[in-house]
C-alpha positions as CSV (number, residue, x, y, z in Angstrom):
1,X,71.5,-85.3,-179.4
2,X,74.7,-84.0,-181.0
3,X,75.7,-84.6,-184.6
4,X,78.6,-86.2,-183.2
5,X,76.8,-88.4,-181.1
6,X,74.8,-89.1,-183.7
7,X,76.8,-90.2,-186.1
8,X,78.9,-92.9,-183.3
9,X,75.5,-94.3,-182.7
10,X,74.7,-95.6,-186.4
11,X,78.1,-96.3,-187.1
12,X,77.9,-98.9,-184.3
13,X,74.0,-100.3,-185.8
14,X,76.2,-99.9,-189.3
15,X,79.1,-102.3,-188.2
16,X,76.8,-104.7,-186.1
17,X,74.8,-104.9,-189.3
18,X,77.4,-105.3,-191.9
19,X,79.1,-108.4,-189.6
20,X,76.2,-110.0,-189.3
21,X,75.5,-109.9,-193.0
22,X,79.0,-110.9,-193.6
23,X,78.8,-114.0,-191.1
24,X,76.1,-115.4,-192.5
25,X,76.8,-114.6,-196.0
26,X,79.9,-116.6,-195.6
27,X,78.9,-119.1,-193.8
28,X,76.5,-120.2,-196.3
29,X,78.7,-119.8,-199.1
30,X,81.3,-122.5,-197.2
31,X,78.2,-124.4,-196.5
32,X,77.3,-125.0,-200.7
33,X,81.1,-125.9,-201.2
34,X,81.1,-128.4,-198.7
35,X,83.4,-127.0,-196.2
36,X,82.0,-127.1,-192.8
37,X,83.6,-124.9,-189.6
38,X,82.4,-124.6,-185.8
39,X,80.1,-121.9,-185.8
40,X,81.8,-119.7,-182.9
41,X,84.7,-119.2,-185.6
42,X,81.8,-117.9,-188.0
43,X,80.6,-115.8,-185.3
44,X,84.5,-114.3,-183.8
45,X,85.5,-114.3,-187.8
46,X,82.2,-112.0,-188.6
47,X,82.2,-109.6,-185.6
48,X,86.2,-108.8,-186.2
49,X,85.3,-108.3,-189.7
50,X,82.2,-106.1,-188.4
51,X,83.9,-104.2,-185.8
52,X,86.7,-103.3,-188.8
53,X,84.3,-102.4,-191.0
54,X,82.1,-100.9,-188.5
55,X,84.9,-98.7,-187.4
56,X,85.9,-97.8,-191.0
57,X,82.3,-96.4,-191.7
58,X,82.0,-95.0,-188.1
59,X,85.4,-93.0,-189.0
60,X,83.7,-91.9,-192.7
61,X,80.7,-90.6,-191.1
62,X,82.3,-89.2,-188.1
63,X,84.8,-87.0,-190.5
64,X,81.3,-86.6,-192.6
65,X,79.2,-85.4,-189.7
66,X,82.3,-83.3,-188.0
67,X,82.7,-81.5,-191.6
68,X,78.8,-81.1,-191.8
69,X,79.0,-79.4,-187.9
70,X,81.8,-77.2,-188.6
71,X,79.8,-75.8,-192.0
72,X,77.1,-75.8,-189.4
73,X,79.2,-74.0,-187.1
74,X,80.7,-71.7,-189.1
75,X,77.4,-70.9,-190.6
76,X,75.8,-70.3,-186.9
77,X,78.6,-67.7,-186.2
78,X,78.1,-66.4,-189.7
79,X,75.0,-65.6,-189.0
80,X,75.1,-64.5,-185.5
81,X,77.7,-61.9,-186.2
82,X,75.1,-60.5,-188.9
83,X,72.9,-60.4,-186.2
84,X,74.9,-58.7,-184.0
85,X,76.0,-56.2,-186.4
86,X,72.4,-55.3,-187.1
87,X,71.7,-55.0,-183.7
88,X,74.8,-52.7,-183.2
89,X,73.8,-50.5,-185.8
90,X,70.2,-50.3,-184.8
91,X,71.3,-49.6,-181.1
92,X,73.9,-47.0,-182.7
93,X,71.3,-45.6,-184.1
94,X,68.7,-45.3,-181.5
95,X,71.2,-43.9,-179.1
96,X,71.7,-41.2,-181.0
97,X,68.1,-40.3,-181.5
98,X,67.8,-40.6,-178.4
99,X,71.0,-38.4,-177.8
100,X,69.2,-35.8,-180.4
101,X,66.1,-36.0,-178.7
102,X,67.3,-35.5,-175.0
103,X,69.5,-32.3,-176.8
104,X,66.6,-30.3,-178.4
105,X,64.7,-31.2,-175.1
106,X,67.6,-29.7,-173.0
107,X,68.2,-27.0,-175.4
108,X,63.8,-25.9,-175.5
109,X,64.0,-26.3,-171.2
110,X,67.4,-23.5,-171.5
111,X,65.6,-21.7,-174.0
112,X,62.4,-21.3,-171.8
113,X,64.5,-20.8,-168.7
114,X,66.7,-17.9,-169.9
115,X,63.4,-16.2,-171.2
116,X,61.9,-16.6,-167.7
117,X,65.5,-15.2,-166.0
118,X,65.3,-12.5,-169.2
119,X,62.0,-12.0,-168.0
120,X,62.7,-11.6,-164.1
121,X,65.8,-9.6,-165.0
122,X,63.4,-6.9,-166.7
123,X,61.1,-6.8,-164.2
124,X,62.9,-6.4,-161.1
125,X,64.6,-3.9,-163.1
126,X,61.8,-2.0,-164.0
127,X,60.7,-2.4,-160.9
128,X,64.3,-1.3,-159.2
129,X,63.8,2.0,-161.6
130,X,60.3,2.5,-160.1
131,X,61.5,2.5,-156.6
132,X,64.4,5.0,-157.5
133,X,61.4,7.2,-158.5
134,X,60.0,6.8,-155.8
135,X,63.1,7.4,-153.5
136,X,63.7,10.6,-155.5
137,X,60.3,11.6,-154.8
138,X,60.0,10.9,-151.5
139,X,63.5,12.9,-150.6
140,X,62.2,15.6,-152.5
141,X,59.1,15.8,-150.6
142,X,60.7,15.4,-147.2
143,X,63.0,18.4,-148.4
144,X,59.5,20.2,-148.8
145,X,57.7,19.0,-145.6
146,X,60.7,20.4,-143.5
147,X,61.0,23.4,-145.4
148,X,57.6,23.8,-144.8
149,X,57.7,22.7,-141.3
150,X,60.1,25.5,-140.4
151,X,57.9,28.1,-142.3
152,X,54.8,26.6,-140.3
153,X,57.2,27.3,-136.8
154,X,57.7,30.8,-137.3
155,X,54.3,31.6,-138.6
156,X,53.2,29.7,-135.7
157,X,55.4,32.0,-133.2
158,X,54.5,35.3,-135.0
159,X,50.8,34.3,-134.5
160,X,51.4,33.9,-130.8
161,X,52.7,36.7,-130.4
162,X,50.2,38.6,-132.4
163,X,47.2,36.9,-130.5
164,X,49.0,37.7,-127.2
165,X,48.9,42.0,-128.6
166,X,45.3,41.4,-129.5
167,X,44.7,40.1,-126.5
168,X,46.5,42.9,-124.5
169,X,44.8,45.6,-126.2
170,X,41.1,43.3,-126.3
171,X,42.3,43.9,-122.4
172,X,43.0,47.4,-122.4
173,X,39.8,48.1,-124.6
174,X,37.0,46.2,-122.9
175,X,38.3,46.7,-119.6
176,X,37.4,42.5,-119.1
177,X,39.9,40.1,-117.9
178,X,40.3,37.2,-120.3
179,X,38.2,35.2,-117.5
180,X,35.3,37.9,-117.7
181,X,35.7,37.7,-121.7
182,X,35.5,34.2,-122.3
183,X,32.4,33.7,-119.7
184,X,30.7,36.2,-121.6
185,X,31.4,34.9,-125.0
186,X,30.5,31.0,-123.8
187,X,27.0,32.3,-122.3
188,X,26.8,34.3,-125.6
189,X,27.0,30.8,-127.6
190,X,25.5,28.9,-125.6
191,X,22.3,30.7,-126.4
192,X,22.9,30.7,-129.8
193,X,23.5,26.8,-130.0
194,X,20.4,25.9,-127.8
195,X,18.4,27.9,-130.3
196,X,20.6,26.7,-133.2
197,X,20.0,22.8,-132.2
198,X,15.9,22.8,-131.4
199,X,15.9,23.9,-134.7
200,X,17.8,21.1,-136.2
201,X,16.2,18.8,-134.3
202,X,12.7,20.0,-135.5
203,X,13.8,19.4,-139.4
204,X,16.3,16.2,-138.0
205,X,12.5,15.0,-136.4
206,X,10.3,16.1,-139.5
207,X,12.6,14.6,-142.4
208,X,12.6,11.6,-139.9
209,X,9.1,11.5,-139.5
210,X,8.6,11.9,-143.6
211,X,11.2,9.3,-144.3
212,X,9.9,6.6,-141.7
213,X,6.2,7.1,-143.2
214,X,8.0,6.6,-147.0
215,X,9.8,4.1,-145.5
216,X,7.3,1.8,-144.0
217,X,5.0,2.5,-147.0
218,X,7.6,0.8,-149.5
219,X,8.1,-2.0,-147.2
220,X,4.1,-2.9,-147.1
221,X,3.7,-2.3,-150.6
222,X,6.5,-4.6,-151.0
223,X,5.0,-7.3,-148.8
224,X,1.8,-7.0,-150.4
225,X,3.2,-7.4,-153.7
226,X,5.4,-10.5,-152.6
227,X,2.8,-12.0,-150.5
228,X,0.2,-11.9,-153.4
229,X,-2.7,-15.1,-151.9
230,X,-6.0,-15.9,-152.9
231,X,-9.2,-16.0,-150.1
232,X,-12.1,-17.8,-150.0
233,X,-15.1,-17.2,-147.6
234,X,-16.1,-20.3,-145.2
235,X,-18.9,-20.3,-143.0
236,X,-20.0,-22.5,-139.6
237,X,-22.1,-24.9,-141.2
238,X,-21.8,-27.8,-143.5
239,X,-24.2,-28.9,-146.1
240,X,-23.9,-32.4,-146.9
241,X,-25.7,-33.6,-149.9
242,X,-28.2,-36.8,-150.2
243,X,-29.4,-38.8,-153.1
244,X,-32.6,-38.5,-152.1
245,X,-35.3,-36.9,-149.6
246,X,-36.3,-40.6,-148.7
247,X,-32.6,-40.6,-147.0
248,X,-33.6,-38.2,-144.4
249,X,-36.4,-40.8,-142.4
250,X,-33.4,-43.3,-142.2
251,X,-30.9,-40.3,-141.1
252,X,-33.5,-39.6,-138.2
253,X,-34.2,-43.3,-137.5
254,X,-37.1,-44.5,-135.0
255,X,-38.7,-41.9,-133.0
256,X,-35.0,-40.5,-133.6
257,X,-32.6,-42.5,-132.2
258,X,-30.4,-42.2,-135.0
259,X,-30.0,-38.5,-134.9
260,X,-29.8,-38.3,-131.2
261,X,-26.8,-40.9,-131.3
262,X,-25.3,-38.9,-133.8
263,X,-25.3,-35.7,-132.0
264,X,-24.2,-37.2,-129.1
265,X,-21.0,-38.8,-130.5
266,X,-20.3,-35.9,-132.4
267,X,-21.1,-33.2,-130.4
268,X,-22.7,-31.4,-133.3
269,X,-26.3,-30.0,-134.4
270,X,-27.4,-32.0,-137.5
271,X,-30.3,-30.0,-138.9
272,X,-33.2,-32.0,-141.4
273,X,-35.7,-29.4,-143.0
274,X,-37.5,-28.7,-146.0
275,X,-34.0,-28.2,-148.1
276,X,-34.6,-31.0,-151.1
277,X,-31.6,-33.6,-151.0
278,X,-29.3,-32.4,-148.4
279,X,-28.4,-32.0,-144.7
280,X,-26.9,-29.2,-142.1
281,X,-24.2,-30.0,-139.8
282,X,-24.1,-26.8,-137.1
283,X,-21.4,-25.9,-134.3
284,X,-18.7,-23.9,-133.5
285,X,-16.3,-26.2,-133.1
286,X,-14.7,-26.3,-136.7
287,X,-12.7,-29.7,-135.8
288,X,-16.3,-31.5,-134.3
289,X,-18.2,-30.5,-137.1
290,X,-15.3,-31.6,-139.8
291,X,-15.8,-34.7,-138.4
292,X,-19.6,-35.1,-138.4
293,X,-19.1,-34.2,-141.6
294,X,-17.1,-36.7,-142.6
295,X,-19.3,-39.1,-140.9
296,X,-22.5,-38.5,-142.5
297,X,-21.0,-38.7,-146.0
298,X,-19.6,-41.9,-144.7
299,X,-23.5,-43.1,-143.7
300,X,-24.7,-41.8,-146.7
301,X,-22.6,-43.8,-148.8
302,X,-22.4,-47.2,-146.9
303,X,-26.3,-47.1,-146.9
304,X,-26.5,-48.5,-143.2
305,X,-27.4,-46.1,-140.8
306,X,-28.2,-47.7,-137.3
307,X,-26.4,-46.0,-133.7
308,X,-23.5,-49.1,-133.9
309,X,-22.9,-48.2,-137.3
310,X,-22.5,-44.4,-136.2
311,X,-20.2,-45.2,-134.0
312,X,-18.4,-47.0,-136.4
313,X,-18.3,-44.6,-138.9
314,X,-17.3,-41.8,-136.1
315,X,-14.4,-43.6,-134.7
316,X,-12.7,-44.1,-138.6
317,X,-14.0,-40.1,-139.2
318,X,-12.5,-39.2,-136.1
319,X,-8.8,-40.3,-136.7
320,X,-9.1,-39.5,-140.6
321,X,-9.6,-35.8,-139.2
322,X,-6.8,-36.0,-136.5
323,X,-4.5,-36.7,-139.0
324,X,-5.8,-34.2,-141.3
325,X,-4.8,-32.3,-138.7
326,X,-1.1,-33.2,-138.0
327,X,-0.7,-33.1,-141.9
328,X,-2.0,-29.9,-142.2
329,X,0.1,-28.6,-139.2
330,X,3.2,-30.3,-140.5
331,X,2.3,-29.0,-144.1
332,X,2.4,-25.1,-142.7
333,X,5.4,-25.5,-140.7
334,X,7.5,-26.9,-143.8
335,X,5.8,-24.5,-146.2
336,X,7.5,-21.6,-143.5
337,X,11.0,-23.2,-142.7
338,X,10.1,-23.7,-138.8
339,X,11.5,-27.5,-138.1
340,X,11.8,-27.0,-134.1
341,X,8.0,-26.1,-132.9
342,X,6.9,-28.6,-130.1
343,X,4.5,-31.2,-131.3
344,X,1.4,-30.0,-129.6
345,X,1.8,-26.9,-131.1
346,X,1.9,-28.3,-134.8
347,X,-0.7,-30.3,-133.7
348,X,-3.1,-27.2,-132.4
349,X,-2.1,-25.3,-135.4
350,X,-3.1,-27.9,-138.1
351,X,-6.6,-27.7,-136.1
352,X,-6.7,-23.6,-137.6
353,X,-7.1,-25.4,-140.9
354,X,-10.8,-25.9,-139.9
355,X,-11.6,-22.6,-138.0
356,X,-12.8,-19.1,-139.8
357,X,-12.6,-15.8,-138.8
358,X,-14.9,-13.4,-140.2
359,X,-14.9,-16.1,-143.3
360,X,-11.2,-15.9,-143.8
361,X,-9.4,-19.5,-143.1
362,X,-7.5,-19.0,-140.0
363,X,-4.4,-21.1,-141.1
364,X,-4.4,-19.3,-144.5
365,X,-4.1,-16.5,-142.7
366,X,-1.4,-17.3,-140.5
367,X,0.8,-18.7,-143.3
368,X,0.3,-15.2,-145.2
369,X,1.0,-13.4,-142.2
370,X,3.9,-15.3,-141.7
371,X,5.5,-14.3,-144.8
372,X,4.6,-10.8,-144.6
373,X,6.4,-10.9,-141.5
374,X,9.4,-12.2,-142.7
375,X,9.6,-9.8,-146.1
376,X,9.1,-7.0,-143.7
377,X,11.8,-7.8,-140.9
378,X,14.6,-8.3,-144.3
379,X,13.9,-5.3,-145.9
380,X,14.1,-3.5,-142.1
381,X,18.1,-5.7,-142.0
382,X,16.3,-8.1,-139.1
383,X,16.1,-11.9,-139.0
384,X,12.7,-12.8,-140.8
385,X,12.9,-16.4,-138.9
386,X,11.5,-15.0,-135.6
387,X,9.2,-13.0,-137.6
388,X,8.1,-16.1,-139.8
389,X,7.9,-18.1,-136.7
390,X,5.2,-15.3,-134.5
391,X,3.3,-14.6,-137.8
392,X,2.7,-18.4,-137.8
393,X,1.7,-18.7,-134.1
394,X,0.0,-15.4,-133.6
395,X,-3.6,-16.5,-134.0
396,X,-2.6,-20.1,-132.0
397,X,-5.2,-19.2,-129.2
398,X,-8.1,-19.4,-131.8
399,X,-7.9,-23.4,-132.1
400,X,-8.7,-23.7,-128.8
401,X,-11.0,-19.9,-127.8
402,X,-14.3,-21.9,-127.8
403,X,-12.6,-24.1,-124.9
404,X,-10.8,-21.7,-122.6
405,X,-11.9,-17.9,-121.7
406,X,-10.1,-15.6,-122.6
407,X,-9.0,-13.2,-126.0
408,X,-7.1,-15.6,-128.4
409,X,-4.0,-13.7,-128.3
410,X,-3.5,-14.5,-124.2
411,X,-4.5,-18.2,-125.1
412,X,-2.3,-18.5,-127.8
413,X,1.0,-16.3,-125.7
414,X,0.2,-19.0,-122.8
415,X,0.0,-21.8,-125.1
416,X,3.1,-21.2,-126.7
417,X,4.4,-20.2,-123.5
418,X,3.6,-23.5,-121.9
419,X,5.5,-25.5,-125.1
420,X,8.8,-23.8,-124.1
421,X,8.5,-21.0,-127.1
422,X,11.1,-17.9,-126.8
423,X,9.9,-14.8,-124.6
424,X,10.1,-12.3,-128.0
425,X,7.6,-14.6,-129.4
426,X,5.1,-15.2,-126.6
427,X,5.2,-11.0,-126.8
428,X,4.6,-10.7,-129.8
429,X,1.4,-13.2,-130.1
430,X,0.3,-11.3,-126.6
431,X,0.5,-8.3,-128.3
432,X,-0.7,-8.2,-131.6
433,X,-4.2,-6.7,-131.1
434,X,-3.1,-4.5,-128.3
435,X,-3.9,-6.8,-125.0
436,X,-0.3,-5.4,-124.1
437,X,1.5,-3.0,-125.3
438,X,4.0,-3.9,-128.3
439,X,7.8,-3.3,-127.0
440,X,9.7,-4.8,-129.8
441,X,10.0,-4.2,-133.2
442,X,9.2,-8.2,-133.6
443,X,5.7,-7.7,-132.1
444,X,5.0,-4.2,-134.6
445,X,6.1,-6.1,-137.1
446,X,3.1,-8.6,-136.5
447,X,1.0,-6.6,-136.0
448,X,1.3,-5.1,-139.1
449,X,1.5,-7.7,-140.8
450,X,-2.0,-9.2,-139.3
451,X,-3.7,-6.1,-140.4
452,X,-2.4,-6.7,-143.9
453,X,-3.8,-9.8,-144.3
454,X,-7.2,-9.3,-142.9
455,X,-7.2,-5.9,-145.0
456,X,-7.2,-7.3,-148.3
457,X,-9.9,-7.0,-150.7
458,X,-12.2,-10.4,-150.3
459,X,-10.0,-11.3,-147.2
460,X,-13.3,-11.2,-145.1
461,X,-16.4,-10.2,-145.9
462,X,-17.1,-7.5,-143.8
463,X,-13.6,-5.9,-145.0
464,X,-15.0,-7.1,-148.9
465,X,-18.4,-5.0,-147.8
466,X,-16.7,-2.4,-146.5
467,X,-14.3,-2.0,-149.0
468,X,-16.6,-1.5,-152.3
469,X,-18.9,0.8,-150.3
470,X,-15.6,3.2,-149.6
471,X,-15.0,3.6,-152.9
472,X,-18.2,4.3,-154.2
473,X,-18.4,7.4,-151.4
474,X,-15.1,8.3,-152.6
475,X,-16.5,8.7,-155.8
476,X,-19.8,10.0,-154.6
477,X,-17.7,13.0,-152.8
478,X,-15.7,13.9,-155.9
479,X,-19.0,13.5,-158.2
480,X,-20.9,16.2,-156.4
481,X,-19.1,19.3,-157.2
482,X,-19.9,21.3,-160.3
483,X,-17.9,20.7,-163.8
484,X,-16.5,17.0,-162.4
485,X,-17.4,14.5,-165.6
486,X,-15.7,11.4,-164.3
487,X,-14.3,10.0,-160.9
488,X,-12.5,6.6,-160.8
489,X,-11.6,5.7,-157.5
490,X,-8.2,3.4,-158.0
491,X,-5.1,1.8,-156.0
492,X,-7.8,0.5,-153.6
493,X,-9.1,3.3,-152.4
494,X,-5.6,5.3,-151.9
495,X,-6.4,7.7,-155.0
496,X,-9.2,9.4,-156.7
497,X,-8.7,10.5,-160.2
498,X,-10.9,13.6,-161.0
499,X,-11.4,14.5,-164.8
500,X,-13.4,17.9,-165.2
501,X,-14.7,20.0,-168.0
502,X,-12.2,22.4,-169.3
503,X,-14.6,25.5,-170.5
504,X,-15.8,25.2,-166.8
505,X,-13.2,24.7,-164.5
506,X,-10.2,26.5,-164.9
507,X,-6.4,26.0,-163.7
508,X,-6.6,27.8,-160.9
509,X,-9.7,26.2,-159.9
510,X,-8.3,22.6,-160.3
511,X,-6.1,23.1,-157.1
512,X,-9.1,24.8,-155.4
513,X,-11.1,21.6,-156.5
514,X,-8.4,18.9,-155.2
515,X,-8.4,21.0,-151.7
516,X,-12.0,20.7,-151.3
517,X,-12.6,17.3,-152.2
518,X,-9.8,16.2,-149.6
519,X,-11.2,18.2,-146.8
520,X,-14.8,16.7,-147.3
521,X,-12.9,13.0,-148.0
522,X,-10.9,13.6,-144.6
523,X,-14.3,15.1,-142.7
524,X,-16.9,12.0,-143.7
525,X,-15.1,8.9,-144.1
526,X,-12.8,6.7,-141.9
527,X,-9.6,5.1,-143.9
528,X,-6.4,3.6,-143.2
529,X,-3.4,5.7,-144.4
530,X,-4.6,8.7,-147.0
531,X,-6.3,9.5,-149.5
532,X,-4.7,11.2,-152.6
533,X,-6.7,13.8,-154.6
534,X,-6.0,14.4,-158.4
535,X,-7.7,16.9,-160.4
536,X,-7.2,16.0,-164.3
537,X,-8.1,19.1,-166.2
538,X,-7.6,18.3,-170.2
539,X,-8.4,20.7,-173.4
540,X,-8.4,19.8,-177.1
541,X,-8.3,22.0,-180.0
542,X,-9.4,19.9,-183.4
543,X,-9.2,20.8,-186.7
544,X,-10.1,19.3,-189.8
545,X,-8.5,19.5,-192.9
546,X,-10.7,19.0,-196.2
């Protein structure tokens, strides 16, 4: 509410209050004296008196309240033009920071600007100079080319004409037309370049022939050394252990049914002799005997060995050894990078994990060749997946050899064949021991590669046997002749180092020496690649000093 307003209201309470006070202080007065009056007078005489007084205090406090608003007024604008005075000059103020601000930011952006357009300005004009360089230059040697040109003309026309006088007098001379001359000097030529060019193609051939042996020698050695894998021997047979001898009547079973139902399920030879605490699984199937292998231990273990239970035990060996099998084949075709071979394929090449040839592990042996294959076709600039892929299917036929007839590379090139494999594959898994002739570098390449593998020391046994006996007749040859004192037979049979006496064998004699012991080397042994010769001859002179 106003302070006007306010102060109306109480001076109307005020006046009602001060007449009623008034009427009945009156009336009660005029009461003691004796005087009596209708009330209603009392009551008109009071409220006239209270509205008149009620209006006199009504007019005090209304001048009283309208001088306390105008001080409240006046202070109110007072302060609110303070206010706004303060706010002016704070606004002044950050205007014209703000002002100051924008400037030096205008005034950096024009400074930075004019340094760029300085900076353009110098280098197109640099850059105008370097083409007026150039211009001059080029004029200048356009001036030259067709002076020169016109020198080149007339040189051109006296050598005409002086080639026509030779000619006349070549003419006059020989008594030849220029027909007869030039017939005779193309026959002459012709000889000579026919002569000329079987000789280049002799050396073209020989420095070929030297640079492919190099060539393909680095890339083996390379392979070799990349494709560095460990062998172990296997064999046919499988020795399972017992606890004890007392096993083997139980194994056997009454008047041998056991054993026969054994062999019959598993379609293996379980042999029981003499040998103290163990028993000999036999056959030539490496996946059948895996699983009478598995088999028996099961028997052995569980204790209960009756033809139900073998059956039993058979049917859990056989699908823990099927997918042994897919695992394995999976396993070699991740280990390789070959995602697309058919599932029977994987499948027949996981069954390689359990077959041996010559005691090497057939899938081993695949995987290595594989990667042989693949070192070999990059270093030759060729894709090493086909490679990768034949290496790992070139010995696919021996999973299945014992079933079908036939050499495992035909089984394996009509097996991969039949599973929708590539025809530069199938060739090169037909032809990797010759039963058709290699026609691609893909199928060479295998090839070599599968006679890496089965050539390394302890690969196979034979090869192992083999092997140590070469080098002890390599040194056995160099041994023999007179004034050798050692012979070390090193690089795996690909050198002999010869160290002889020096007060017997002489320099001369050293390369005498190395000649001989090659010649009897290349005369009595069979090797792959050669066989390099060196003669060591060393002298000392010592002296003591005291």
């Amino acid at each position: 509410m106003p302070p006007v307003s306010r102060a109306f209201a109480h001076a109307r309470l005020s006046g009602i209050f001060y007449a009623f006070v008034l009427n009945r202080t009156l009336y009660w007065k005029l009461k003691r004296k004796g005087e009596r009056m209708p009330e209603f007078i009392w009551l008109i005489i009071g409220a006239v008196v209270g509205i008149a007084l009620g209006f006199v205090v009504t007019r005090y406090l209304v001048n009283a309240s309208t001088k306390r608003a105008a001080q409240e007024a006046e202070s109110v604008v007072t302060d609110a033009k303070r206010q706004a005075e303060t706010l002016r000059r704070e606004a002044i103020i950050e205007a014209k920071d703000e002002a100051l601000r924008l400037k030096q930011e205008a005034q950096a952006e024009s400074k930075e600007r004019l340094r760029e357009v300085r900076s353009a300005e110098n280098r197109l004009s640099q850059r105008e100079e370097s083409l007026d360089r150039r211009v001059e230059s080029l004029d200048a040697r356009e001036h030259q080319i067709s002076s020169m040109q016109g020198q080149l003309e007339r040189r051109e026309r006296d050598l005409e004409d002086a080639a026509q006088e030779v000619s006349y007098r070549l003419e006059r001379a020989a008594g030849m037309t220029p027909d007869e001359a030039k017939a005779e000097l193309l026959d002459t030529l012709k000889d000579e370049v026919t002569h000329e060019s079987a000789a280049i193609i002799r050396d073209a051939e020989a420095r070929a022939k030297a640079e492919a042996d190099k060539k393909a020698r680095s890339i083996l050695s390379l392979a070799i050394q990349r494709v560095a894998a460990d062998h172990s021997a296997e064999t046919t047979v499988s020795a399972i252990h017992i606890p004890s001898d007392d096993l083997k009547g139980r194994i056997i079973g009454r008047e041998g049914r056991n054993i026969r139902s054994f062999e019959q399920l598993t379609g293996t030879n379980l042999i029981i002799d003499d040998t103290p605490e163990c028993v000999t699984i036999s056959c030539f199937d490496p996946v059948r005997r895996e699983i009478g292998r598995v088999t028996m231990e099961n028997l052995v273990a569980d204790g209960r060995i009756h033809p139900a239970r073998i059956e039993e035990m058979f049917g859990k060996a056989e699908a823990f050894v099927n997918q042994r099998v897919q695992e394995a084949g999976e396993q070699a075709t991740f280990d390789t990078g070959i995602h697309d071979l058919h599932p029977e394929l994987v499948r027949t090449l996981g069954r390689l994990r359990y077959r041996t040839s010559y005691g090497q592990n057939v899938l081993n042996h695949s995987l290595e060749v594989a990667y042989l294959s693949g070192v070999m076709a990059s270093e030759l600039g060729l894709d090493p997946i086909p490679a990768k892929r034949a290496g790992l299917l070139h010995d696919l036929g021996k999973a299945v050899d014992h079933e079908v007839e036939g050499s495992h590379a035909v089984i394996g090139a009509d097996l991969a064949r039949r599973f929708g494999e590539r025809a530069e594959i199938v060739h090169a898994i037909e032809a990797h021991h010759n039963d058709v002739e290699p026609s691609s570098v893909l199928a060479v390449l295998v090839q070599a590669a599968d006679a890496v593998s089965a050539a390394r020391p302890g690969a196979r046994k034979e090869t192992l046997d083999a092997y140590v006996k070469r080098l002890e007749k390599l040194e056995e040859i160099a041994s023999s002749y007179k004034g050798v004192e050692r012979t070390y037979a090193i690089q795996a049979g690909r050198e002999v180092r010869v160290m002889v006496e020096p007060e017997t064998v002489d320099e001369a004699a050293t390369t005498v020496l190395a000649h001989d012991i090659a010649q009897r080397i290349e005369n009595e042994m069979q090797y792959p690649g050669q066989v390099k010769v060196v003669v060591i001859r060393e002298s000392r002179a010592v002296g003591v000093a005291k």
